[in-house]
FIKEKOL-851719 format. One line per 8 residues: for each residue x, y, z of C-alpha. Coordinates in steps of 0.2 Angstrom, whole numbers, plus 5000, padded with zeros to 4 digits. Example, Ala and Ser with C-alpha at 12.3 -4.5 7.8 and 13.67 -1.06 7.14 Angstrom:
5062/4978/5039 ~ 5068/4995/5036
This chain:
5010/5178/4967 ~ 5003/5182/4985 ~ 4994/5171/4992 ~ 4986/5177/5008 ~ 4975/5171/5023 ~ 4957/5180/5027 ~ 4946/5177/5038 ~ 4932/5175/5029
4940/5158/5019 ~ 4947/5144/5029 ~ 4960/5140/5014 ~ 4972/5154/5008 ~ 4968/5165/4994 ~ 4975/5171/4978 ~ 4973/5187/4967 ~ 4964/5185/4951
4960/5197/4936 ~ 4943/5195/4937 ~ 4928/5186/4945 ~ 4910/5183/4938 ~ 4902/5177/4951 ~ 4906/5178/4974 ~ 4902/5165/4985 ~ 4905/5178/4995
4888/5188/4990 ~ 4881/5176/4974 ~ 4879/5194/4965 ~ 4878/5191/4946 ~ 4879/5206/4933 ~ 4896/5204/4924 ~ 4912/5200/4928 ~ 4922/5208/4941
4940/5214/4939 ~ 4952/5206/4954 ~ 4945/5197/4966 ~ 4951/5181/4975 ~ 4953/5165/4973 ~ 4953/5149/4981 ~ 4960/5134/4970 ~ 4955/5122/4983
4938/5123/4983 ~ 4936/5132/4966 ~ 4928/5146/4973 ~ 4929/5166/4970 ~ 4926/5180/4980 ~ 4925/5198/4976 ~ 4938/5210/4983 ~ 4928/5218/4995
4920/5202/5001 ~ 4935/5194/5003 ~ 4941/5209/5014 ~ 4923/5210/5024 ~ 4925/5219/5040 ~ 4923/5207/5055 ~ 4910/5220/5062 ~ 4899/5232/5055
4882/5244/5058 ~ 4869/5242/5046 ~ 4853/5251/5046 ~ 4844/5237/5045 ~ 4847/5231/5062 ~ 4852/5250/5070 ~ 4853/5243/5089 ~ 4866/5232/5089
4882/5230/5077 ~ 4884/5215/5066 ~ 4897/5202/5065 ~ 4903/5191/5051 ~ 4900/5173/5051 ~ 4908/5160/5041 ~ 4898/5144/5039 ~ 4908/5129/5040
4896/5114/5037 ~ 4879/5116/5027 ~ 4870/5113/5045 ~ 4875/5127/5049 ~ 4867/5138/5036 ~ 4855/5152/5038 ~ 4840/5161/5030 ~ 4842/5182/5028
4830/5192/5036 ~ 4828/5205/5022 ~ 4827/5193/5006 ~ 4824/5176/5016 ~ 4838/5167/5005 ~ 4846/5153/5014 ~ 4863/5158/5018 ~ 4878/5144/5014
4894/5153/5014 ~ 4894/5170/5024 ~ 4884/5183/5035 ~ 4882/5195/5043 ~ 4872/5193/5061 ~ 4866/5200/5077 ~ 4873/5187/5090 ~ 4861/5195/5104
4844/5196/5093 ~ 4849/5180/5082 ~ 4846/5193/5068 ~ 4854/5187/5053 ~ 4858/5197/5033 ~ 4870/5192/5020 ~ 4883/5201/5013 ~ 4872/5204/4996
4859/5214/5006 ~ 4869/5225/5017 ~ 4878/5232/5000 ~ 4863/5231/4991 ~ 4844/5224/4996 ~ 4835/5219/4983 ~ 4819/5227/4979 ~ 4803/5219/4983
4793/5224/4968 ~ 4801/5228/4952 ~ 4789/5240/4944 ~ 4795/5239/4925 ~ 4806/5222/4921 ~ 4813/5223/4903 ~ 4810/5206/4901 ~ 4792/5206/4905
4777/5216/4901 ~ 4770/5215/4920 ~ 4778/5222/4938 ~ 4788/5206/4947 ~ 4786/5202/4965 ~ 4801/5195/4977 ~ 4798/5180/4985 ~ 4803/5179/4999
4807/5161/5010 ~ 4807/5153/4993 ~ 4823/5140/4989 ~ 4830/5143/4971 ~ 4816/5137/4958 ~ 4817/5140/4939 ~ 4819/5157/4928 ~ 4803/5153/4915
4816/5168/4905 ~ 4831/5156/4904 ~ 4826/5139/4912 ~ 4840/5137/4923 ~ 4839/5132/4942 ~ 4850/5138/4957 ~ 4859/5153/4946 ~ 4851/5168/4959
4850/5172/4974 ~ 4833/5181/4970 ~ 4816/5174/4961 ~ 4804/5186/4954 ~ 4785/5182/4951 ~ 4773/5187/4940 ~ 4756/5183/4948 ~ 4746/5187/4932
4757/5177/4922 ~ 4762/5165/4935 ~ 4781/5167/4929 ~ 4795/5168/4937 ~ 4811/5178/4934 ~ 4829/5179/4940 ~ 4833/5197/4946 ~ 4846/5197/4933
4834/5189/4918 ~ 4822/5200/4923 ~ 4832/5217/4920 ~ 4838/5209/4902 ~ 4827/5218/4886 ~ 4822/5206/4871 ~ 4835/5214/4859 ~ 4853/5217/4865
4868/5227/4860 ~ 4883/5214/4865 ~ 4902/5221/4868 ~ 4906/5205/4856 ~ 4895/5208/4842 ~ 4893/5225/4840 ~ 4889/5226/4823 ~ 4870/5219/4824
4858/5217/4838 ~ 4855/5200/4847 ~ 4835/5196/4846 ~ 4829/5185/4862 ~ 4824/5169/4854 ~ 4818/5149/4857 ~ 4827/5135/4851 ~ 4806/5131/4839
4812/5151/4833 ~ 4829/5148/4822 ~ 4839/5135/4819 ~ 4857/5139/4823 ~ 4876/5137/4817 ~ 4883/5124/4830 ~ 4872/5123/4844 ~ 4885/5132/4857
4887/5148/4864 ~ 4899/5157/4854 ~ 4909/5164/4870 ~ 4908/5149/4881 ~ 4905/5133/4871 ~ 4893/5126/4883 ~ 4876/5119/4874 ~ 4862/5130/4871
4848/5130/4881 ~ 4832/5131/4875 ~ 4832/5151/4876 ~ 4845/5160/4870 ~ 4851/5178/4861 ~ 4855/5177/4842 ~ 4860/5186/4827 ~ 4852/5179/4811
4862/5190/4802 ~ 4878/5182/4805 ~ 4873/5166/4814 ~ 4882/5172/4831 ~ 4873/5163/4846 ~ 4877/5165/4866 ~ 4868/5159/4880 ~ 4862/5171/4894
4872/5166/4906 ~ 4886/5172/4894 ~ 4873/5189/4893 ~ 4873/5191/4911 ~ 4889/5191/4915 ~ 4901/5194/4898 ~ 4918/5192/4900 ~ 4930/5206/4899
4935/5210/4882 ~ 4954/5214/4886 ~ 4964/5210/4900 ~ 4981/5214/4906 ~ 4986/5200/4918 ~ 5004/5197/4918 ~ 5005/5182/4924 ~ 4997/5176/4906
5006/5187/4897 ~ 5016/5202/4894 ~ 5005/5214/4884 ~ 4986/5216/4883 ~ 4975/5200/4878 ~ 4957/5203/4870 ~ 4944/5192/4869 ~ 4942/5185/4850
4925/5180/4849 ~ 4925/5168/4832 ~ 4923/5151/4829 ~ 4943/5148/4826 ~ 4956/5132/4828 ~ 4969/5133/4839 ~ 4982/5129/4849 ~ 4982/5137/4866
5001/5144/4870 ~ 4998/5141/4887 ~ 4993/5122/4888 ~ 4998/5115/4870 ~ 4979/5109/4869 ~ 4967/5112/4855 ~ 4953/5127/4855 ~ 4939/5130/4844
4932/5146/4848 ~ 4937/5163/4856 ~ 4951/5162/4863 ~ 4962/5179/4869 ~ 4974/5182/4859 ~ 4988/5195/4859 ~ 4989/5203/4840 ~ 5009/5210/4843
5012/5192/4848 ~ 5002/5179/4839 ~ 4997/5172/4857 ~ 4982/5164/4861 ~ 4976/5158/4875 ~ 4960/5148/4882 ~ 4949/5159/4894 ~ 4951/5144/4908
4973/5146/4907 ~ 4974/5165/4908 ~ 4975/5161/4928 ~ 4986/5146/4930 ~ 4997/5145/4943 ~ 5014/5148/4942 ~ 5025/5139/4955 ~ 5017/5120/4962
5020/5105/4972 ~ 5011/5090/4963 ~ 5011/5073/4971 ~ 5020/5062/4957 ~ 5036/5074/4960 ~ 5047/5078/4974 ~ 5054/5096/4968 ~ 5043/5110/4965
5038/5112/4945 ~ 5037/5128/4939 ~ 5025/5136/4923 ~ 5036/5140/4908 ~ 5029/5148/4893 ~ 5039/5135/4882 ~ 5052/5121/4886 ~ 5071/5118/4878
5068/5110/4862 ~ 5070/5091/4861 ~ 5057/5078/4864 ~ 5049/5078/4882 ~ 5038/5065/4885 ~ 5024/5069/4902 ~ 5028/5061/4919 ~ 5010/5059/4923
5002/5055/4906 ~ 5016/5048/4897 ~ 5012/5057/4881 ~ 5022/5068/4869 ~ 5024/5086/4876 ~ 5026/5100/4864 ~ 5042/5109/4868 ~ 5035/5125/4860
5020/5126/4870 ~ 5018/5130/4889 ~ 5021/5116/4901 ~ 5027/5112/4922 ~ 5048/5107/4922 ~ 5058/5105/4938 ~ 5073/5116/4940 ~ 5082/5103/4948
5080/5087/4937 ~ 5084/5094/4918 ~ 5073/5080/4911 ~ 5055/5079/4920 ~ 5040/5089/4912 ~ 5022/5087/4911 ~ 5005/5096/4904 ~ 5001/5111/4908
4983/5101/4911 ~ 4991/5087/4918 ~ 4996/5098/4933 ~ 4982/5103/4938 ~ 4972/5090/4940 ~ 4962/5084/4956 ~ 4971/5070/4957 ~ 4989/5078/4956
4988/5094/4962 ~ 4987/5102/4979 ~ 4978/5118/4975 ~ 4992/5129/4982 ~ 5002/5142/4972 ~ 5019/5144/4979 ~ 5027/5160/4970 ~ 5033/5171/4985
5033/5157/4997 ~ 5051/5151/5002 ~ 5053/5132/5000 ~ 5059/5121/5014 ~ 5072/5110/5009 ~ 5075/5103/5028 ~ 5072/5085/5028 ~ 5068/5076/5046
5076/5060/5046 ~ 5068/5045/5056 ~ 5081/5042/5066 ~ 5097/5046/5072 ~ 5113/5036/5072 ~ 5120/5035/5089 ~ 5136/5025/5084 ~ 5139/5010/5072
5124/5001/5069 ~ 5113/5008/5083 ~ 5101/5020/5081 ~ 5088/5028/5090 ~ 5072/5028/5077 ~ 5056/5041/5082 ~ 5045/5027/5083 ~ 5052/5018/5097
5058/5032/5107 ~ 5062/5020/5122 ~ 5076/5010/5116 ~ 5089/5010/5103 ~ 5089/4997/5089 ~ 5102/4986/5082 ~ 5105/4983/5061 ~ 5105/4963/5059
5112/4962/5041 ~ 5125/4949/5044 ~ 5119/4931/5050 ~ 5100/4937/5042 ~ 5089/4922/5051 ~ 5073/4912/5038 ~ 5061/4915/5054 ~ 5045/4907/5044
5035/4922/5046 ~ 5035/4920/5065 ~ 5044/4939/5066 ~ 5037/4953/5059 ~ 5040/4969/5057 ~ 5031/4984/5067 ~ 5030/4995/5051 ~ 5023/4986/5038
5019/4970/5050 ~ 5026/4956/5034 ~ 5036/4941/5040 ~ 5055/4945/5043 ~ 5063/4932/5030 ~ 5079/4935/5025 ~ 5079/4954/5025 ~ 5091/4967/5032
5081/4971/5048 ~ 5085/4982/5064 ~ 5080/4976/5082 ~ 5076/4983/5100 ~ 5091/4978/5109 ~ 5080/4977/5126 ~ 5064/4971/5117 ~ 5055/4961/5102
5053/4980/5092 ~ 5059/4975/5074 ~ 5057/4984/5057 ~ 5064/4982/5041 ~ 5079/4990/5033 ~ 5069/4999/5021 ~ 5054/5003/5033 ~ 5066/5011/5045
5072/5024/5033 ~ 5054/5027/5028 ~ 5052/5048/5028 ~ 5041/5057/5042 ~ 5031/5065/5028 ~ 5030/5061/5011 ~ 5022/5066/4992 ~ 5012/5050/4984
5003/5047/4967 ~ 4987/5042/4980 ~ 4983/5059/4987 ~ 4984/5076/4982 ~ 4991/5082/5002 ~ 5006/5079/5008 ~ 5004/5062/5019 ~ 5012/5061/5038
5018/5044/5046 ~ 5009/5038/5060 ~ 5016/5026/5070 ~ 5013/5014/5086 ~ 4994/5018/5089 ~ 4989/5001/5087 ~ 4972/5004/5079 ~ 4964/4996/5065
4964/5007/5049 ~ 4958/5004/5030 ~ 4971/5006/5016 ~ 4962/5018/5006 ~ 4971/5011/4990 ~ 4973/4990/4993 ~ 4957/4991/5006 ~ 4965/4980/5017
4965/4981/5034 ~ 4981/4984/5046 ~ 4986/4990/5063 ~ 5005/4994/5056 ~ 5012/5013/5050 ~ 5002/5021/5039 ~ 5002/5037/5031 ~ 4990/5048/5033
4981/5065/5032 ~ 4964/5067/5037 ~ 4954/5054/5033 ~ 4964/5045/5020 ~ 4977/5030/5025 ~ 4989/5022/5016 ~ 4998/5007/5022 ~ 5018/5005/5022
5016/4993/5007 ~ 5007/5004/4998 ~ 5017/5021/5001 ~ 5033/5010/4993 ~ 5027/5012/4976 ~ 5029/5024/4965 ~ 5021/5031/4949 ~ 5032/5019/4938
5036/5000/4943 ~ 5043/4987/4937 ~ 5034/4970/4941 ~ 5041/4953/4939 ~ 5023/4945/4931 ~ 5027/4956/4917 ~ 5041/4964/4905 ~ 5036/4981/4903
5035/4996/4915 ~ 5020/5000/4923 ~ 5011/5017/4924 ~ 4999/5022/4940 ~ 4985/5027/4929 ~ 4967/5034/4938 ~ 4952/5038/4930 ~ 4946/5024/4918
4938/5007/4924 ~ 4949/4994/4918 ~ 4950/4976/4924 ~ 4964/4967/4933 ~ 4972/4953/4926 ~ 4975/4946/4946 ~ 4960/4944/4950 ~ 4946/4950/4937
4939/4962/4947 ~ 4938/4980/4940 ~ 4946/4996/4945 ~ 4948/5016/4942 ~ 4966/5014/4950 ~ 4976/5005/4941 ~ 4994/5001/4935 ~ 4993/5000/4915
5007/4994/4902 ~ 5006/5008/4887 ~ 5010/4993/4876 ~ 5000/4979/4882 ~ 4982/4977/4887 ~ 4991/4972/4904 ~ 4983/4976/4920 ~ 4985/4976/4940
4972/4986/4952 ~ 4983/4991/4968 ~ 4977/4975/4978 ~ 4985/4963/4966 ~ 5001/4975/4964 ~ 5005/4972/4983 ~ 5002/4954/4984 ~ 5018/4948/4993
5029/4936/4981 ~ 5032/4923/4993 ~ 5022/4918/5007 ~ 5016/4904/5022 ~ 5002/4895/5029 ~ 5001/4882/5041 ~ 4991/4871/5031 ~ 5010/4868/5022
5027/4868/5027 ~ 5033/4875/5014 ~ 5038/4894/5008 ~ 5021/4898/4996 ~ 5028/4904/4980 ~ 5014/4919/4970 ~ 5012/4909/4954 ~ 5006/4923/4937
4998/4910/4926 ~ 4995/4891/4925 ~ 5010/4884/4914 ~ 5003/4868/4914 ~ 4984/4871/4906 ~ 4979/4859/4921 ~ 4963/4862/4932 ~ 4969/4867/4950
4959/4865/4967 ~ 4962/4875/4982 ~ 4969/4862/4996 ~ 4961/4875/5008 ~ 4944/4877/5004 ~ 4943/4862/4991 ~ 4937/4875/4977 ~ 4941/4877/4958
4957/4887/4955 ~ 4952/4898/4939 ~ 4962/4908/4927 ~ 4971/4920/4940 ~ 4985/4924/4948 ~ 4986/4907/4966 ~ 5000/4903/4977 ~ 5008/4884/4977
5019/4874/4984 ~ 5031/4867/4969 ~ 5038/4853/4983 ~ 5024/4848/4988 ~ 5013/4850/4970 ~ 4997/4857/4978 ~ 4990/4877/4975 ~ 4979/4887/4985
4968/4904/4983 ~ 4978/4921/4988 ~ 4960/4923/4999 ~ 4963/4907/5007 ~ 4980/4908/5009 ~ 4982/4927/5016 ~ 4964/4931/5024 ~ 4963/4948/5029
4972/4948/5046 ~ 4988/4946/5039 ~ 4992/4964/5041 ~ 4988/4963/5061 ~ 5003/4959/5073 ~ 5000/4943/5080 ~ 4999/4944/5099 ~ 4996/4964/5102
4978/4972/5109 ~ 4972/4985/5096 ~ 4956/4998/5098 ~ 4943/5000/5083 ~ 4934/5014/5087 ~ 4942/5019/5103 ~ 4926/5006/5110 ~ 4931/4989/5105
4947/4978/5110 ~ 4953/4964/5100 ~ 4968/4952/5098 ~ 4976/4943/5084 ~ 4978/4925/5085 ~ 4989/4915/5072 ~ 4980/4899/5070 ~ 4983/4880/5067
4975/4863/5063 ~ 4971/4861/5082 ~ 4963/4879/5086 ~ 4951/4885/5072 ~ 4940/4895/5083 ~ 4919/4895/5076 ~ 4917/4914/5068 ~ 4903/4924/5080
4900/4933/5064 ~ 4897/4920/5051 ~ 4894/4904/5062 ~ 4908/4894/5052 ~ 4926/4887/5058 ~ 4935/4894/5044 ~ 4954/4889/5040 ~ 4962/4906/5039
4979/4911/5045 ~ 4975/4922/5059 ~ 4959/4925/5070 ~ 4952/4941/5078 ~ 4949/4937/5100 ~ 4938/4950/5102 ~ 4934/4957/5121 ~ 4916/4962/5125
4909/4967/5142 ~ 4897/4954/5141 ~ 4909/4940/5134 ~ 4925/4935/5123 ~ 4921/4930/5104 ~ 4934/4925/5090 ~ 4929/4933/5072 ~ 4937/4923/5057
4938/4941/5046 ~ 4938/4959/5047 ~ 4923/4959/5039 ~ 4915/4948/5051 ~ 4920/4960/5064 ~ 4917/4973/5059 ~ 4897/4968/5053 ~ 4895/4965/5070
4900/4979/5079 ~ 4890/4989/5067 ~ 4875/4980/5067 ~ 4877/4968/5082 ~ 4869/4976/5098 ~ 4868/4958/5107 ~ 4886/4957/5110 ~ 4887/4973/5119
């Protein structure tokens, strides 16, 4: 597979057998044979307007040549001097008299009156400067570029509905005619377009004779009725247009109606799998899978759904570990799936390591550039929480750890050998580590806030915590594994609150969202001396009271002290600054400076934000020009530098 890169599409393209309709030039009419595709943003584009010239004379604008244009953001957009249509995708303009066309009318302008529509008894009228409105032929919006009117009728057509006669001869019903008819007109076999499946509209073609319905979408632009793609399959596939159960060779999943099928072979296939790619990177995997037409037999279970996959049917397996599989749907999810085919493109196996070992247990770690650190493994120190570690910015306990021999730079063992850029179940991209800026970022998985490393790409951010887990954990408030599992809302037994981002047990109606997963085991706060210990359920049936905030404890997951006989909220107990280095000046916004500030029973600064001297761990000092402010949360903060315009 070649996947190439054009100007006219910011994302790389790839060859497909057939389009049916550009975004390129919106023309309808049929499908297209090869074209280009991008799987990224599920568009198509048809050769030619894939492989637009950058400049070109047209005689609609003879005095100056025209350029293309690629519009990036929907403000950007345009209206066509020759039809009027607004323009989202591409054009052609004139960047000295601001004249602008698309690519639809410099290959072929519509006309302004059509004199003798098939589908109406009177002459149709263009309008121009008119945003997409409804065909009264098939009642659908926003499926042309071009609106016909009747102004005797006061009906409007499509270009493409207006061209289409009342009786049809169809490439996939050939025997009898299809009669234009109303859903009041005929009652019908199942309610579906025989070639598509989608639900018929109110207006749709229809063969009494032998109950064979399609919609006019599926009129306007038919499929092709053989193909010869080898990249579904070897010999030439045709369209089967019946009502018929089947398996799809390519996916495993079940069809019910015209699939192609390949008569030398018994293969059939679902239209939507003919163009799978062959060769991916999906985010639950490090190893690229590739696209078998059928697996060794034995029993494969999916590593993203966790379901039985049939060896005899197509389905993803990595070369290098013999045992891993998954759906041939599964892969290509939104969720899973980058959107890049990697048949032709050589891999990159070299892995940049974090750091490099200058002798011993020194090492000279990207991060801190400046210095080398030291591995403390021996003589580990119980530092109650006053170290932490600049990675993931949790208390140093009794872990493995390395430090700066000239400064008070400390990470983890593990957070040291964290990789420069990693694949995660979270995100479908590849994710970067970005260290030692110092600003305040959201977790877009645990939502909590955190000045540590983070990975990133764009605008999504996971924290260190979070990047540790993987698609199948093992936690101690429970026996079984767990499964990352996105989609369904289910709610967490932690907390009660519900999620679409979950970690699931198959067996049991067992829950965590990806707050509660990260919750750390042990803990402290000043309000006791004492290690906090995570507690998963009250053993003793007794009502509990937070010592913090002197509330009920319900029926989820609170931390205790078992010396000391007293329990207290997560909330109460952790805040939301915990994942702030004490001490450091951080930016939010690049405008606003602030400082975290561990507190204790003689400094609990009064909130700006909500007025109230709250006894959380940590405080946010705040520098304004006008004056210095504590906050008590980062939601307090963050309120008011939104909404606050006194404090500036």
């Amino acid at each position: 597979m070649i996947r190439i890169k054009l100007p006219t599409h910011k994302h790389s393209l790839y060859p497909t057998p057939w389009i049916a309709s550009c975004n390129g030039c919106y023309r309808e009419g049929g499908y297209t044979k090869d074209g280009y595709r991008c799987y990224e943003c599920r568009i198509f584009f048809h050769k030619e307007c894939a492989e637009s010239s950058l400049e070109i004379n047209h005689p609609s604008h003879p005095e100056h040549p025209l350029h293309l244009s690629i519009i990036e953001k929907l403000s950007e957009s345009k209206n066509c001097k020759l039809c009027g249509e607004t323009l989202f995708h591409m054009f052609y303009h004139c960047p000295l008299c601001e004249f602008v066309v698309d690519t639809a009318c410099i290959k072929n302008p519509p006309p302004d009156v059509i004199e003798h529509p098939k589908a109406h008894d009177h002459f149709l009228v263009h309008l121009k400067n008119h945003y997409h409105g409804t065909c009264d032929f098939c009642e659908e919006k926003y499926c042309s570029r071009y609106l016909y009117k009747c102004f005797q009728c006061q009906l409007q057509f499509h270009f493409e509905c207006s061209n289409l006669p009342l009786e049809i001869t169809y490439p996939f019903h050939p025997k009898h005619p299809l009669k234009f008819l109303t859903r009041e007109e005929h009652h019908f076999l199942d309610g579906k377009c025989r070639i598509c499946g989608d639900e018929l509209g109110r207006r749709f073609y229809h063969c009494s004779i032998c109950k064979f319905s399609v919609d006019v979408a599926c009129v306007k632009n038919p499929p092709p009725v053989t193909i010869l793609f080898a990249k579904a399959h070897d010999h030439q596939i045709s369209l089967m247009p019946r009502i018929i159960s089947f398996n799809c060779d390519a996916c495993g999943m079940n069809g019910e109606r015209s699939p192609y099928s390949c008569q030398r072979c018994d293969f059939m296939i679902h239209q939507s799998c003919i163009d799978l790619p062959e060769i991916i990177n999906v985010n639950r995997h490090e190893h690229r899978l590739s696209r078998s037409l059928h697996l060794n037999p034995g029993s494969w279970v999916c590593g993203i759904c966790h379901k039985k996959v049939d060896w005899s049917y197509g389905a993803y397996s990595c070369s290098s570990c013999p045992n891993y599989a998954i759906h041939s749907k599964c892969a290509i999810r939104d969720d899973v799936w980058d959107k890049l085919e990697l048949k032709g493109i050589p891999e990159d196996l070299q892995e940049i390591k974090p750091f490099k070992v200058v002798n011993g247990n020194l090492i000279h770690h990207f991060s801190h550039e400046e210095h080398y650190l030291q591995l403390n493994e021996e003589n580990m120190i119980i530092c109650g929480g006053s170290i932490r570690c600049e990675a993931c910015v949790l208390p140093i306990y009794s872990q493995a750890f390395y430090s700066c021999i000239q400064c008070d730079f400390i990470l983890h063992k593990t957070c040291a050998n964290l990789p420069k850029t990693k694949r995660h179940m979270y995100h479908d991209k590849p994710l970067t580590l970005v260290v030692g800026d110092m600003t305040l970022f959201d977790c877009s998985t645990c939502y909590n806030c955190s000045s540590g490393f983070r990975y990133n790409n764009e605008s999504f951010n996971i924290d260190v915590k979070c990047s540790a887990l993987s698609e199948s954990i093992f936690h101690e408030s429970h026996g079984c594994t767990l499964y990352y599992i996105y989609g369904n809302s289910k709610k967490c037994i932690a907390c009660g609150n519900w999620s679409y981002s979950t970690f699931n047990c198959d067996d049991c109606k067992f829950v965590l969202d990806l707050k509660c997963v990260v919750l750390p085991k042990t803990t402290n706060h000043w309000y006791d001396e004492h290690i906090l210990s995570l507690c998963y359920e009250n053993l003793t049936k007794e009502e509990h009271w937070c010592d913090i905030c002197e509330e009920s404890i319900d029926k989820y997951w609170f931390y205790k002290c078992d010396i000391c006989c007293v329990a207290f909220h997560t909330t109460c107990v952790l805040g939301d600054l915990s994942l702030f280095m004490p001490g450091r000046i951080i930016t939010y916004n690049n405008k606003s400076r602030f400082e975290v500030i561990q507190t204790h029973p003689g400094f609990l600064p009064r909130c700006y934000g909500c007025r109230f001297r709250q006894a959380v761990p940590f405080v946010l000092k705040a520098f304004y020009p006008k004056q210095t402010v504590f906050f008590c949360s980062s939601r307090c903060f963050i309120f008011t530098n939104e909404f606050g315009n006194d404090i500036y």
